[in-house]
C-alpha positions in Angstrom: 132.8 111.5 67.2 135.4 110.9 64.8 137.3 114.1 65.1 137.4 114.0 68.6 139.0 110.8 69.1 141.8 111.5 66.4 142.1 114.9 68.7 142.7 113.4 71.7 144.0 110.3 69.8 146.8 112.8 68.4 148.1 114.6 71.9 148.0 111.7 73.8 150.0 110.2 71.3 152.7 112.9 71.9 152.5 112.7 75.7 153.3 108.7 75.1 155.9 109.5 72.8 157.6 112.2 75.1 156.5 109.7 77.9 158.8 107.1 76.8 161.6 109.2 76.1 161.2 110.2 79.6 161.4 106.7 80.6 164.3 105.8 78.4 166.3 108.5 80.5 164.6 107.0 83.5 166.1 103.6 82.4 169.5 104.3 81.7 170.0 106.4 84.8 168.7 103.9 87.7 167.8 100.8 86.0 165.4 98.7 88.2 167.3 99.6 91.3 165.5 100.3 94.4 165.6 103.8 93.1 163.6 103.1 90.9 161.3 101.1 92.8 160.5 103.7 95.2 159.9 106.3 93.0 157.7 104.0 90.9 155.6 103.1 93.8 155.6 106.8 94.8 154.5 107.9 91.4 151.6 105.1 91.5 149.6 106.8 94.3 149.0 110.0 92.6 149.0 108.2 89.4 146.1 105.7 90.8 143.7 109.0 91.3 145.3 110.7 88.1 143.6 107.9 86.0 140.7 107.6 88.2 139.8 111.3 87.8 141.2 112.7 84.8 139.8 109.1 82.3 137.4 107.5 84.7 134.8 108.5 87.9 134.8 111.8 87.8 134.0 112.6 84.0 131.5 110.0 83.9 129.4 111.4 86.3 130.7 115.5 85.7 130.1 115.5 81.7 127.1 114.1 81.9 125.5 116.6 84.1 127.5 119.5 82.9 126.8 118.8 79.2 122.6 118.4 80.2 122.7 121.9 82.0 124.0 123.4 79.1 122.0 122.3 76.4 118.6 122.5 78.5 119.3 125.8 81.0 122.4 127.6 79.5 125.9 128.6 80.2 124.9 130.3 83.3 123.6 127.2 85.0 126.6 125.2 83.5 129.0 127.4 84.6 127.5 127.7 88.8 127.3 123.8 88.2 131.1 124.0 87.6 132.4 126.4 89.9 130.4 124.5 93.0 131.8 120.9 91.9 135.5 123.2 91.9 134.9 124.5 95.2 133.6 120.9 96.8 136.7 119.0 95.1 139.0 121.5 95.9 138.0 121.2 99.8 138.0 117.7 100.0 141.1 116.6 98.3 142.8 119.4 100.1 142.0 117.6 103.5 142.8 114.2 101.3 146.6 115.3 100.5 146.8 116.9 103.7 145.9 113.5 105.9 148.3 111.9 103.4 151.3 113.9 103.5 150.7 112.8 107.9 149.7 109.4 107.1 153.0 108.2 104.1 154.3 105.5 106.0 151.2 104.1 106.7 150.0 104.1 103.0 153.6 102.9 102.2 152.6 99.9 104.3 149.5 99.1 102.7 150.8 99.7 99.3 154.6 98.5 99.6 154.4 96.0 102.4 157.6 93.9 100.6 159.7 97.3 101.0 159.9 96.8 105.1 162.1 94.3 104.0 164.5 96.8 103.4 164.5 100.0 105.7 166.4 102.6 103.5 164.4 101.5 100.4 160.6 102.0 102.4 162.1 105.5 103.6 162.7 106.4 100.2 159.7 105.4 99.0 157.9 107.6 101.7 159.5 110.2 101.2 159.6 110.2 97.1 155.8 109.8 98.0 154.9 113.0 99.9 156.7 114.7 97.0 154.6 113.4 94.8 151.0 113.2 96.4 150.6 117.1 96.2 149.7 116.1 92.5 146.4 114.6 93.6 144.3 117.5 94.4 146.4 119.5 91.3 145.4 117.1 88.6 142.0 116.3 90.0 141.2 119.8 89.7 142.9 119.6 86.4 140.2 117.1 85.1 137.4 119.1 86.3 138.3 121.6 84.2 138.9 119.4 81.2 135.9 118.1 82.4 134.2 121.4 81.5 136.2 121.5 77.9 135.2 118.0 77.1 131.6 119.0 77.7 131.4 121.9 75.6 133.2 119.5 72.9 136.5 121.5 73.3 139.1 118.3 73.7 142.1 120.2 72.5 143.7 121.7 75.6 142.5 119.2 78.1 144.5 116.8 75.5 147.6 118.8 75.1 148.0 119.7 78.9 149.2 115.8 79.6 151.9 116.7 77.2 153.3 118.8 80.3 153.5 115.6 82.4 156.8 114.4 80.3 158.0 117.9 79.9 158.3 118.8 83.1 159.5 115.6 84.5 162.0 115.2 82.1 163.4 119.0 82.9 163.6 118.5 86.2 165.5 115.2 85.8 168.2 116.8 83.2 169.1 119.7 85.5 167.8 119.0 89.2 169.6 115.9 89.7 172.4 117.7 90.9 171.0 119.9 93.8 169.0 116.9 95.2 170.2 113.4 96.9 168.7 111.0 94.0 167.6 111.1 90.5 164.0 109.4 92.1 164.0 113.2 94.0 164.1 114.6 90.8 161.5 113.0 89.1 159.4 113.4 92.5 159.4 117.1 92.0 158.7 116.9 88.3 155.6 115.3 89.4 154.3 117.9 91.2 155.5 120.7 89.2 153.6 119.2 85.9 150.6 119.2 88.1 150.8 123.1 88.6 151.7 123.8 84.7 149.1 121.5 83.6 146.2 123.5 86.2 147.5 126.7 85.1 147.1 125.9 81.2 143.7 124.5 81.5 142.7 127.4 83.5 143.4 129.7 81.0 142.1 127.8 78.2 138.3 127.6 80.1 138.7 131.2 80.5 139.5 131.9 76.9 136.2 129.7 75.8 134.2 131.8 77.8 133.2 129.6 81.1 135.4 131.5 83.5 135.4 129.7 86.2 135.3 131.1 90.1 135.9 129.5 93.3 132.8 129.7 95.6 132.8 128.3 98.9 132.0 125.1 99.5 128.3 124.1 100.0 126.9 120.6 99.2 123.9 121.7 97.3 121.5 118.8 96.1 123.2 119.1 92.9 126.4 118.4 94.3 125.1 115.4 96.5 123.9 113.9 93.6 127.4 114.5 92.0 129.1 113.0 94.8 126.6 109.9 94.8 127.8 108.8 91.3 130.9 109.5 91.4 131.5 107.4 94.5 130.7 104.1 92.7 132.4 105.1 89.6 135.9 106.1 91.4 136.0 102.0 91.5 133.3 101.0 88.2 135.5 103.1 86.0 138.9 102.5 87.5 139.5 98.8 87.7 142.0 98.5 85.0 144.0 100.8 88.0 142.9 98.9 91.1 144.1 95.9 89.4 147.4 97.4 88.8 147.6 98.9 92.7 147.4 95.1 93.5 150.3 94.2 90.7 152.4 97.0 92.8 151.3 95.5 96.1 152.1 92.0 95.2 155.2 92.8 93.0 156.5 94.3 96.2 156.8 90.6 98.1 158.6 89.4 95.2 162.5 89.9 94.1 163.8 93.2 94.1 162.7 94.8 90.5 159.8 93.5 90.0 158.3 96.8 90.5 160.3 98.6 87.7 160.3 95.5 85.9 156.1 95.9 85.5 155.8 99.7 85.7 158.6 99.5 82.0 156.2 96.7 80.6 153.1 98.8 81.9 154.3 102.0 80.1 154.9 100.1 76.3 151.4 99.0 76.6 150.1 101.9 77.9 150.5 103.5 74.6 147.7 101.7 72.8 145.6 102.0 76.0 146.1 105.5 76.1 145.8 106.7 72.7 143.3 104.7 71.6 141.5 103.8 74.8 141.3 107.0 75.9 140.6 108.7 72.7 137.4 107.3 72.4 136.2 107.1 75.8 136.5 111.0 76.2 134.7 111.2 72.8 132.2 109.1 73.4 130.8 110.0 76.6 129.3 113.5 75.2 128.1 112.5 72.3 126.2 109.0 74.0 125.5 111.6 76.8 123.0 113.8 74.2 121.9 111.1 72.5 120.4 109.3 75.5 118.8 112.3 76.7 117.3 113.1 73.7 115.6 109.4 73.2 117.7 108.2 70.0 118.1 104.8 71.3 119.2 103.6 67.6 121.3 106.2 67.3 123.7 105.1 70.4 123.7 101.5 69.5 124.9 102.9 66.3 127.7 104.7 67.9 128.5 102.7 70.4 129.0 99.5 67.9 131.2 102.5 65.5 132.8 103.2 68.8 133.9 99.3 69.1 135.3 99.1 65.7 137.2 101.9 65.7 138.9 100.9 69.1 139.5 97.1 67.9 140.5 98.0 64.6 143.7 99.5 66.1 143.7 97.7 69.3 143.8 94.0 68.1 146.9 94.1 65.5 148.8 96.2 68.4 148.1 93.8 71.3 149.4 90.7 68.7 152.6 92.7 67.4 153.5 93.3 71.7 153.0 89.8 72.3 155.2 88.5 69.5 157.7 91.8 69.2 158.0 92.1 72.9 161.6 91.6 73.3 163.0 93.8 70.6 160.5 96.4 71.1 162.0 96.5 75.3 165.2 95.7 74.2 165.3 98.7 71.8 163.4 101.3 74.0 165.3 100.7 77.2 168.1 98.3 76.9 171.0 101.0 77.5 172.9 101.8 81.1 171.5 100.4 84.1 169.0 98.0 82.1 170.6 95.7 80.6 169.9 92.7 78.4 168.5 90.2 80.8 166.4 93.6 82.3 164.4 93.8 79.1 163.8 89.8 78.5 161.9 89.8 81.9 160.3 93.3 81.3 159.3 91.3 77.9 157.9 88.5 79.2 155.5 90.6 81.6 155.0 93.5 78.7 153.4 89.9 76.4 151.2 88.9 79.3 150.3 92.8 79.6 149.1 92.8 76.2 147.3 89.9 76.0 144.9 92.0 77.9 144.8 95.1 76.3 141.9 95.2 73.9 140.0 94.1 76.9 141.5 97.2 78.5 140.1 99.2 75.8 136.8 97.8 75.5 136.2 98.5 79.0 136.8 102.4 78.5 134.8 101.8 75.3 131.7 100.2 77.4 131.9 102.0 80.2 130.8 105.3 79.0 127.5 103.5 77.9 126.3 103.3 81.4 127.5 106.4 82.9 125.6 108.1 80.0 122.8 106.9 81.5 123.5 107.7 84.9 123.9 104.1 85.6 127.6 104.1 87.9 126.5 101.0 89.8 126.7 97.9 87.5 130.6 99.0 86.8 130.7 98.8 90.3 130.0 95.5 90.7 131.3 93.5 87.9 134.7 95.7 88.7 134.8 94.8 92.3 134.7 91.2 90.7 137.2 91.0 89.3 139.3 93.1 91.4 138.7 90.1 93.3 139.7 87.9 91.0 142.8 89.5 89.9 144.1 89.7 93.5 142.7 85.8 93.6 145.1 85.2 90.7 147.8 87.3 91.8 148.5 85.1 95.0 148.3 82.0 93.1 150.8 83.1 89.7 153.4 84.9 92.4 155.1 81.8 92.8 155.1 80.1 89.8 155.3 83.1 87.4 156.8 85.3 89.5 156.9 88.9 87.4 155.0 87.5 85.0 152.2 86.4 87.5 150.7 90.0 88.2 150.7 91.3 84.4 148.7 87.9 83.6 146.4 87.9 86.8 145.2 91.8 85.7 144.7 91.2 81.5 142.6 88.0 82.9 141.0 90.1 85.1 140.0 92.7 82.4 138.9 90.3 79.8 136.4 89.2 82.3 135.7 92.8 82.8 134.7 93.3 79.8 132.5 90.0 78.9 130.7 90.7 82.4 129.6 94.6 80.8 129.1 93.4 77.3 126.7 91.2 78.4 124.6 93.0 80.6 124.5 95.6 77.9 123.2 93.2 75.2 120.4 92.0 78.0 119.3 95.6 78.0 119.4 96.1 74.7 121.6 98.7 75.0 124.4 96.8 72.6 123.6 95.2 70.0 126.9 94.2 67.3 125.2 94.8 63.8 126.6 93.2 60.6 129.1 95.4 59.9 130.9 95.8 63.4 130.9 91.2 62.9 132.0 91.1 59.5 135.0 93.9 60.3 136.1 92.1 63.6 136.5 89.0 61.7 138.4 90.3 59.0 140.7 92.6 61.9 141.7 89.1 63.4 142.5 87.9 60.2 144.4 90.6 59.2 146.1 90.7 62.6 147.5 87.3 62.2 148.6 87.5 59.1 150.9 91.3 60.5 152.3 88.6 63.1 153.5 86.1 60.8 155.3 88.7 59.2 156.5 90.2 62.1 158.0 86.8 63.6 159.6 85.7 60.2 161.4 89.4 60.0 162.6 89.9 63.5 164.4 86.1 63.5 166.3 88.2 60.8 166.9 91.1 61.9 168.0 89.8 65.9 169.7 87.3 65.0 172.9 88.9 66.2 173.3 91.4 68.8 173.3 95.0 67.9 173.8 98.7 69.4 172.7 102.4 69.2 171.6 103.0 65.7 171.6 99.6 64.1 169.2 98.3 66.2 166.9 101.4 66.3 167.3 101.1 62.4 166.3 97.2 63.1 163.5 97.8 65.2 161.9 100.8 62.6 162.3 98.2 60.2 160.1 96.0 62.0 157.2 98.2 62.6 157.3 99.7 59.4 157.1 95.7 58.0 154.1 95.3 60.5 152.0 98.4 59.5 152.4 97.6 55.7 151.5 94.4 56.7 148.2 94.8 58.6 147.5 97.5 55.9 148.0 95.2 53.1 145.7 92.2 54.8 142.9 94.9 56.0 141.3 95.2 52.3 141.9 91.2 52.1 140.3 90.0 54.7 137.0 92.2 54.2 137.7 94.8 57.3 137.7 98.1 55.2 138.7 98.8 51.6 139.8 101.9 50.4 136.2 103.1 49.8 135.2 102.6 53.5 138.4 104.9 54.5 138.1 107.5 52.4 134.1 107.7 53.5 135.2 108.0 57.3 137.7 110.5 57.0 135.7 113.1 54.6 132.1 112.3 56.2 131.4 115.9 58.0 128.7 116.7 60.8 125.4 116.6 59.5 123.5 119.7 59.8 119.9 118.5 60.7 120.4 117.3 64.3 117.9 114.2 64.1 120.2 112.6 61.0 123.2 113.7 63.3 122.0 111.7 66.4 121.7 108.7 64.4 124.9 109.0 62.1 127.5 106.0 62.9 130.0 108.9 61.8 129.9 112.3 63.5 132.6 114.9 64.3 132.8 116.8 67.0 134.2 120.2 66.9 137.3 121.0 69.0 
């Protein structure tokens, strides 16, 4: 497990890093204009099923049932599986993209219901939006396919395709600009030209592995109903963290112009840990919990499931702390050039701290999730999510007004922390989650060595902000400070009691146990890319 979640880890630690130089560019050209609000709101649409798909519904009920076919009937059941879930997706989303290409300012509506306000702004936004929607049925497919990588414990080129995301957008924003009205056009077309580089990669990656994949036509076969059936629930049990960000959008859209490119800058610096870490071992997880469950090792994912938590919180908790106490400098640095200016990035600041308040609930949930799709369980997500979708938008309407752009990034980490507790809990009443001594004695020893990173990092940044600064003085500045925190939270780690040096060194060179009963069991197991 291990080794796939430093493998997906690693790429989609890339894509963030070329994913913020793309929004760097993003902010210096158009700021939080109403530019960029359209485009933002045109890029959350597609963006909303990207997340859904690609990290969520469908690969919790598609891995599952691709990875039993192939260890109990073979590749050739596997692979028919595949190309008839291809064949039914492709249809459906093809009639989905068509209806909303016709249907824009209607969505817009629903979506953006603050940009009616403004006429030329909503246009925009429509029209940046059936730009972008073609995306949806390329990147669905997209996951399918990684879908079938991830089950054959290949994570390296569904990883690596997102990389294409940033690539693409940011060519397309360097040399389109000029043959189109807007930069937001631009990026629009990016969008859907990633979707048809990161398709055409994955494509030839399942072909090189052998699962060549065909396109059938479309029959709803009882395996497919029953494909269909969890996925349905899942689209929302797996996606709330996303549903509780469509309703940021909605509401940030009745308040001031720029509240919507004010969240979507604080949304993207948090967004790193979620992704890389969130992600990473969700998409590992899955398989492995998948097999084990199957194969009756009910120790044996507890086990991984409570080495699954520490690995996310060991990361997660010392990031969320260093965002909520580093948040200006870190938005400052990142996107305070051009059109965002100082007072851009102490608002974005104030929302990116309330964002990450949330975020090792964010995690979590990917974390626990994954424990009931495994066992074909996609209804109990279902309900605590629609919860607290409830509750966010609860909270939403009453923060607008007193928070303002603060309100919605608050209302969704309260939200997901109650996410979280809601899943935790009915997994420890199954039994299915149980924290032993180690994953308690760790987590206490992570807090305290999170606090003592942002002591540090509040004593050094006094110093090194105390007097404004430009280009590379105050990227210098800003290194400084995460260099300080890392040393910091790596220095108070052996301290408090959360590893030692003899815990690390056992993780990294423990190595998949050949007998497969010890390896179902092992809190430690790599999975081969």
């Amino acid at each position: 497990m291990l080794r796939g979640i430093l493998t997906v880890g690693g790429w989609t630690l890339i894509s963030r890093i070329l994913g913020f130089a793309r929004d760097m560019l993003i902010a210096a050209l158009i700021g939080t204009g109403p530019i960029a609000d359209a485009f933002f709101v045109a890029l959350k649409l597609p963006n909303l099923f990207r997340r859904l798909f690609g990290e969520g519904a469908f690969n919790a009920a598609f891995v599952p049932a691709f990875t039993g076919l192939l260890h109990t009937e073979g590749v050739a059941a596997a692979r028919q599986f595949a190309r008839e879930a291809f064949a039914v997706m492709a249809f459906w989303l093809g009639m989905m993209t068509i209806l909303g290409e016709i249907f824009m300012p209607q969505l817009m509506l629903v979506l953006a219901p603050g940009f009616t306000e403004d006429p030329a702004k909503f246009q925009l936004a429509v029209d940046l939006s059936r730009i972008t929607f073609p995306y949806l049925i390329l990147i669905c497919l997209a996951a399918l396919v990684s879908g079938v990588l991830n089950g054959m414990e290949k994570f390296t080129a569904a990883s690596a395709s997102y990389v294409l995301f940033n690539i693409v957008s940011i060519a397309c924003m360097l040399w389109m600009t000029p043959y189109v009205p807007t930069v937001g056009h631009a990026l629009a077309w990016g969008v859907s030209l990633s979707g048809v580089a990161q398709l055409g990669i994955l494509m030839i990656a399942v072909w090189r592995s052998g699962m060549k994949l065909s396109i059938p036509r479309p029959r709803l076969t009882p395996q497919m109903r029953l494909l269909m059936q969890r996925m349905a629930p899942g689209l929302v049990g797996a996606g709330v963290t996303q549903l509780n960000l469509a309703v940021d959008v909605i509401i940030a859209s009745l308040l001031p112009p720029g509240t919507v490119s004010l969240l979507y800058y604080a949304d993207r610096v948090q967004q790193l840990p979620l992704g890389v870490i969130g992600t990473a071992v969700g998409t590992a997880l899955l398989p492995m919990l998948s097999r084990q469950v199957r194969s009756g090792e009910a120790a044996g994912s507890i086990a991984t499931l409570n080495r699954a938590v520490e690995y996310a919180l060991f990361l997660t908790l010392p990031a969320a702390l260093a965002l909520i106490v580093s948040a200006y400098p870190i938005m400052l640095v990142l996107f305070g050039r051009g059109a965002f200016d100082a007072e851009s990035a102490r608002l974005s600041s104030q929302a990116l701290a309330a964002y990450a308040l949330g975020l090792p609930a964010f995690v979590l949930v990917k974390v626990l999730a994954p424990a009931f799709f495994a066992r074909g369980d996609t209804s109990m997500p279902v309900k605590v999510g629609m919860g607290c979708v409830a509750l966010n938008l609860c909270l939403n309407v009453a923060f607008m007004v007193p928070l303002a752009h603060v309100g919605p990034a608050l209302a969704t980490s309260i939200a997901a922390i109650c996410n979280v507790l809601g899943l935790g809990y009915i997994l420890y009443r199954r039994g299915q989650l149980k924290p032993d001594w180690q994953l308690k004695r760790r987590l206490l020893g992570m807090i305290g060595a999170s606090l003592a990173m942002g002591v540090v990092l509040y004593f050094l940044q006094r110093l090194l902000f105390a007097e404004p600064s430009h280009g590379v003085l105050r990227l210098a500045s800003l290194a400084v400070l995460i260099a300080a925190g890392l040393l910091a939270y790596a220095a108070a780690v052996p301290l408090t009691g959360a590893y030692n040096l003899r815990d690390i060194k056992r993780v990294m060179s423990r190595r998949r146990l050949q007998t497969a009963g010890v390896s179902a069991i092992s809190p430690v197991t790599t999975i081969e890319t």
